[in-house]
C-alpha positions as CSV (number, residue, x, y, z in Angstrom):
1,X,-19.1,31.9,-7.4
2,X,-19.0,35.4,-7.5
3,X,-18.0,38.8,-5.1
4,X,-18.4,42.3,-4.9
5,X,-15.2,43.8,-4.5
6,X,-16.6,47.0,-2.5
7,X,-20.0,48.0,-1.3
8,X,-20.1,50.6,-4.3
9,X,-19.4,47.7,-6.9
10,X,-21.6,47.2,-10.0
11,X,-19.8,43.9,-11.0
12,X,-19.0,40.9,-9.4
13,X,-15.5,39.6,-9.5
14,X,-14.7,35.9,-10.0
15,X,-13.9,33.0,-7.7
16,X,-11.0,31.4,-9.1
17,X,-10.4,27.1,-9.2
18,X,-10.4,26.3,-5.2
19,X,-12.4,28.6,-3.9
20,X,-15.8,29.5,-3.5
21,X,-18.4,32.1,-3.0
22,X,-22.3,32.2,-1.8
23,X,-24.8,34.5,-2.6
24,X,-24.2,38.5,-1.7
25,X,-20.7,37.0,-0.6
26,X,-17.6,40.2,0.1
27,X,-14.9,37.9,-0.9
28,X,-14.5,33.9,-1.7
29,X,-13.4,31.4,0.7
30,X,-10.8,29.0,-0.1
31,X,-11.9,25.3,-0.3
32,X,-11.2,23.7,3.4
33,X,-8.3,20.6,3.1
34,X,-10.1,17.2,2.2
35,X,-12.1,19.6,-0.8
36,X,-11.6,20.7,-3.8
37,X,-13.0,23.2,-6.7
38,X,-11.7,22.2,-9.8
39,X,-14.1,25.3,-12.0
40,X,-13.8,29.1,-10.8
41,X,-17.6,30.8,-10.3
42,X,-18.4,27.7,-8.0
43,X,-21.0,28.3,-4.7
44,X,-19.2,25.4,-2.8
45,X,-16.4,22.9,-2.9
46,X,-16.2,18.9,-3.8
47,X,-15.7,16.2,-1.3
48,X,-12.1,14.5,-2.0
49,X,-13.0,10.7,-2.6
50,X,-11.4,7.9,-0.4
51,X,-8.5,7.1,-2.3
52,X,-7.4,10.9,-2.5
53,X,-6.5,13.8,-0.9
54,X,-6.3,17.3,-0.7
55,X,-4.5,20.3,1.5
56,X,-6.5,23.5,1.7
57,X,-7.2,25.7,-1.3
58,X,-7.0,22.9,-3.9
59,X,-8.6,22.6,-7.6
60,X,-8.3,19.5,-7.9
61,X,-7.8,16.0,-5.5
62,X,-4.5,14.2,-5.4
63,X,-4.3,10.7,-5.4
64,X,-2.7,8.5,-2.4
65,X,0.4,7.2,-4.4
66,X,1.4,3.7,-3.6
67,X,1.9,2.4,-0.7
68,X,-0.5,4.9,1.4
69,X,-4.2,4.8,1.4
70,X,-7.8,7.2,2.7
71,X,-10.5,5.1,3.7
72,X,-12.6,8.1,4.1
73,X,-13.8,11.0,1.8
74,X,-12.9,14.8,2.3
75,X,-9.1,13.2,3.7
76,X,-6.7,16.0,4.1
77,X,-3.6,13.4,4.2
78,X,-3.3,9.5,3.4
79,X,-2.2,6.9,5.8
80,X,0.9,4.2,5.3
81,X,0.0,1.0,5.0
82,X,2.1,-1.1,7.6
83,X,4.7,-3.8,7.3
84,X,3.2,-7.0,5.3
85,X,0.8,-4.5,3.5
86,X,1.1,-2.9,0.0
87,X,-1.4,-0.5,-2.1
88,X,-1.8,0.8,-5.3
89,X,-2.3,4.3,-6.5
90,X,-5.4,5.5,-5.0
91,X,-6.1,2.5,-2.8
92,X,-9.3,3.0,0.2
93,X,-7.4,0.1,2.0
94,X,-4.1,-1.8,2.5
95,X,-3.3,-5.2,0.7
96,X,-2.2,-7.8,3.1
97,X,0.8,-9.5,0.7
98,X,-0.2,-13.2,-0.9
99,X,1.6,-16.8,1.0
100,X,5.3,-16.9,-0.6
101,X,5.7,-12.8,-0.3
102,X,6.5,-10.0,2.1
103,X,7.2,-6.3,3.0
104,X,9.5,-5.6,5.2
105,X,9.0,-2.0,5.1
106,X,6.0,0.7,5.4
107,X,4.4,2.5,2.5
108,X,5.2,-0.3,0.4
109,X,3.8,-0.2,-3.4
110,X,4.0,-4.1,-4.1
111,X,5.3,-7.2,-2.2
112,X,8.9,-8.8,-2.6
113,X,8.8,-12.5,-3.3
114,X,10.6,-14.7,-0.8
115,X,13.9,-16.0,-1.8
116,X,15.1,-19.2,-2.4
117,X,15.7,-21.6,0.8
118,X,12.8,-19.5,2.2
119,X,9.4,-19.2,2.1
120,X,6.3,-16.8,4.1
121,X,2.3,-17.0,4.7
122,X,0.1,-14.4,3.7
123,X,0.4,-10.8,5.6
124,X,4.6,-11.5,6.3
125,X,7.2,-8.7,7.2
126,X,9.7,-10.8,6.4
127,X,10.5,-14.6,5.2
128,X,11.0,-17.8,7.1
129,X,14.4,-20.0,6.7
130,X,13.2,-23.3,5.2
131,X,14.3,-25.5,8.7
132,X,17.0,-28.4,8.3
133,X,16.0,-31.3,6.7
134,X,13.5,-29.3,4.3
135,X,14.7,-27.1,1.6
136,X,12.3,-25.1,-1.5
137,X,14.5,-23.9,-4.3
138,X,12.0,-21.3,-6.1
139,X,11.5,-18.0,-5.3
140,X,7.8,-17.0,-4.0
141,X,7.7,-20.8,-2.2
142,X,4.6,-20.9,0.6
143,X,6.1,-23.6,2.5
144,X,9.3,-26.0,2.1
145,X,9.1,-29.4,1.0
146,X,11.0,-32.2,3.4
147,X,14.1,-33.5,2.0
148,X,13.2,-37.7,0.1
149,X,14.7,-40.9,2.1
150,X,18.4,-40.8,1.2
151,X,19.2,-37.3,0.9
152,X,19.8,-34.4,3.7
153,X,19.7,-30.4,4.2
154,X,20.9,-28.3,6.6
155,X,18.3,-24.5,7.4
156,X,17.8,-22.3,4.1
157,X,18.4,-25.1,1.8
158,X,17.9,-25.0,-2.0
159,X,18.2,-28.3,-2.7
160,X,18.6,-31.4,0.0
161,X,21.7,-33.5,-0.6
162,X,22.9,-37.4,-1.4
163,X,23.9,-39.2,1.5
164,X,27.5,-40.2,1.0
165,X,28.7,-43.8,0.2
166,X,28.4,-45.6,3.1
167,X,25.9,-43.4,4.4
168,X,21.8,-43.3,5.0
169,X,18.8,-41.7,5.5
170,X,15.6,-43.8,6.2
171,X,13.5,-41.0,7.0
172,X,12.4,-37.9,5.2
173,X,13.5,-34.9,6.3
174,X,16.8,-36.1,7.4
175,X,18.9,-33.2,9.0
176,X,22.2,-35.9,8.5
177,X,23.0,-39.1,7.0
């Protein structure tokens, strides 16, 4: 952790945070990228956990924010998770989003819930339009519920419909009356 500054040197200088020094070292090294050195006089660096980072030169290990990941110790950058996938800060993995969610993007943080007339399995990018004669009309829905005898929806439905007067449905999931 510490240097001689010159072969004539009676003192050792320092190795500040994020770098290092062995024994009878001429100068300190800096701590490679995917290590760190948080404490100056220091013979060697720290291994950045999975779940952080770290460039070259660092004191301490950054945390993958949300949305990104490192699977591996001593990573010098953290992946994206992809679409359908979400992590928290300082995740080792992606999340695949939970039946009645999705993300449509990269690097997300958290899932969005599916909106009404709509509904998605586990892992989605996007939501799927509840189909005629079915409708859901909560948000977050894992599948859409057919429409009773005597009532009708058309696709993305909230809510299914009374047949008109005159009119009939003897089936579930009746696209018309």
């Amino acid at each position: 952790g510490r240097y001689a500054r010159s072969v004539s040197s009676t003192e050792c200088a320092i190795c500040e945070a994020g770098s290092f020094s062995l024994e009878g070292a001429a100068k300190c090294s800096d701590c490679a990228a995917g290590k760190s050195q948080p404490d100056s006089e220091q013979g060697d660096c720290d291994e950045c956990l999975a779940g952080t980072y770290s460039g070259a030169k660092a004191p301490s290990c950054t945390n993958c924010p949300g949305g990104q990941y490192s699977e591996i110790n001593s990573a010098t950058v953290c992946s994206t998770c992809p679409l359908g996938t979400f992590s928290v800060e300082k995740s080792t993995s992606c999340t695949d989003c939970s039946s009645g969610t999705f993300a449509s993007s990269a690097g997300q943080s958290s899932c969005d819930e599916c909106a009404v007339g709509r509904f998605s399995n586990a892992g989605a990018s996007l939501c799927t339009i509840c189909s005629a004669g079915k409708f859901t009309g909560a948000t977050g829905t894992t599948a859409c519920e057919n429409c009773p005898i005597g009532t009708m929806s058309e696709e993305e439905a909230t809510e299914c419909e009374d047949c008109d007067p005159g009119t009939y449905a003897e089936v579930e999931q009746s696209t018309r009356c």
